[in-house]
N, C-alpha and C positions, 0 to 999 in steps of 0.2 A: 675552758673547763667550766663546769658548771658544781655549783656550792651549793645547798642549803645553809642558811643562818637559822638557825632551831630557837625561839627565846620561848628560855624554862623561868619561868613566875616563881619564887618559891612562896608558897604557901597560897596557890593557884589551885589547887590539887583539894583543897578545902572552900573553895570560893562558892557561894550561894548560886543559885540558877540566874540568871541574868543580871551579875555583876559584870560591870563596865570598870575601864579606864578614867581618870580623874579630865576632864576637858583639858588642862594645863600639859598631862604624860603625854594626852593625841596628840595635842598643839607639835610639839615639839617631836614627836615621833613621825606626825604626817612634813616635816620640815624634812626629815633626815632622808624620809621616802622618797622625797623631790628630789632633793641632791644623789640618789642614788638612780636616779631615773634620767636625768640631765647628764649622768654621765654614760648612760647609754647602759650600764652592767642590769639592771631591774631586770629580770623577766616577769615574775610574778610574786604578790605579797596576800597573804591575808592573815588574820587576826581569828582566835578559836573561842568561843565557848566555853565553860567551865566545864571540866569532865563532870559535874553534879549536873549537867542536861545533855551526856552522852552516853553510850552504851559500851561496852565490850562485847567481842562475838569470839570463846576461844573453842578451841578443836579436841578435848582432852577424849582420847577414843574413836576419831573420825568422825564424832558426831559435835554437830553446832551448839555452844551452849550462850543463852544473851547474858550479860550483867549487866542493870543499869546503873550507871554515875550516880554518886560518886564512886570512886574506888577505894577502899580501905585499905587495900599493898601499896597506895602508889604512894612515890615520894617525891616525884618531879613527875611534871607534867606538861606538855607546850602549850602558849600561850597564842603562840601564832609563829610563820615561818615567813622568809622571803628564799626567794631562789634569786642566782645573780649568774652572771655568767664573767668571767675573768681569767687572767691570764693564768695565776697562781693561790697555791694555799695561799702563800704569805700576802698577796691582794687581796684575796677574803676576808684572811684575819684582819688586814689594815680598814676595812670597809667595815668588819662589827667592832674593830674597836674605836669606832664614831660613834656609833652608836648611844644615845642619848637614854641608855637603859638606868635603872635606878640600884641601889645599893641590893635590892631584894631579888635582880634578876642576873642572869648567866646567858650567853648566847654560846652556843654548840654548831661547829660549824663542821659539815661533812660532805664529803665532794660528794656526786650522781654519780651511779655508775651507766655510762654508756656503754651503749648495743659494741659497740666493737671493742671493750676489756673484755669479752667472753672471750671464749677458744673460737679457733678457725673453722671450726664442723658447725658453726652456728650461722655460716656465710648466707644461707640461703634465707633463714629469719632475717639475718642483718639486711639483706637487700630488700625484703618484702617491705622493714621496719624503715627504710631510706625510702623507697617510693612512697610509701604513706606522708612520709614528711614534705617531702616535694611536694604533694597534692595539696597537701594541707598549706603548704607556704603559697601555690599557686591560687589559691582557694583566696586567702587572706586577703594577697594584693589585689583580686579583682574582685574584692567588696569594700576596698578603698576607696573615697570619692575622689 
C-alpha cells in the first residue's frame, strides 16, 4: 500500500518567499529520511515552497482563473510530502509518528489510490496503466550501472 505523509507547517501558509528551514529542523529531518530509506518504505520525498512563491489555477465557470501566493482563505498549507510504501495504515501512522516534526507541524497521512480500486469497466486503462509501468521499471533497471 502506498501512503502520502502530507507535513502541514502551521503558520507556513504566511511564510515570506524564500523561507527555509532552520539547519538544526534539516539536520535532523534528513536523519529521519535515511532511516526511512534504509528500511526500504521511501519512494519519494520533497520539501515545498511557501505558497507566497506559488499560484493557484481555479476553474470557476470552465474557464482558468491564476491566483498568485500567498493565499488569503488558506489555513494549512503543505510544507512538503514523502510517499512511502507499506503494509498498512497503522505502518504509516507508526513511520510519521517518528517523525522528528516540531510542536508547530501536523503530518496527515493518506493512502494512494491505485489503478485497480476503480471499478471493473476500467480494465482496459488499468492494463495500458500496468504496461507503462513495466516499461518504466524495465527502463530503470537498464540505466543501472
Amino acid at each position: 500500500m502506498r501512503f502520502m505523509m502530507l507535513m502541514i507547517p502551521k503558520g507556513y501558509e504566511k511564510a515570506a518567499p524564500g523561507t527555509m528551514p532552520d539547519a538544526k529542523a534539516v539536520a535532523a529531518m534528513m536523519k529521519y529520511n535515511k532511516s526511512l530509506q534504509r528500511a526500504g518504505v521511501l519512494i519519494s520525498l520533497e520539501g515545498l515552497h511557501p505558497p507566497s512563491m506559488g499560484a493557484r489555477v481555479s476553474f470557476a465557470g470552465g474557464k482558468p482563473k491564476v491566483t498568485d501566493g500567498p493565499f488569503a482563505e488558506a489555513k494549512e498549507v503543505l510544507g512538503g510530502y514523502w510517499l512511502i510504501q507499506v503494509k498498512s495504515r497503522q505502518e504509516a501512522i507508526e513511520w510519521a509518528s517518528r517523525c522528528p516534526a516540531s510542536d508547530n507541524e501536523v503530518i496527515e497521512i493518506r493512502q494512494v489510490q491505485d489503478l485497480w480500486d476503480f471499478p471493473a469497466e476500467t480494465l482496459p486503462l488499468k492494463l495500458s496503466a500496468l504496461e507503462l509501468e513495466l516499461r518504466e521499471e524495465l527502463r530503470r533497471k537498464a540505466a543501472k550501472p
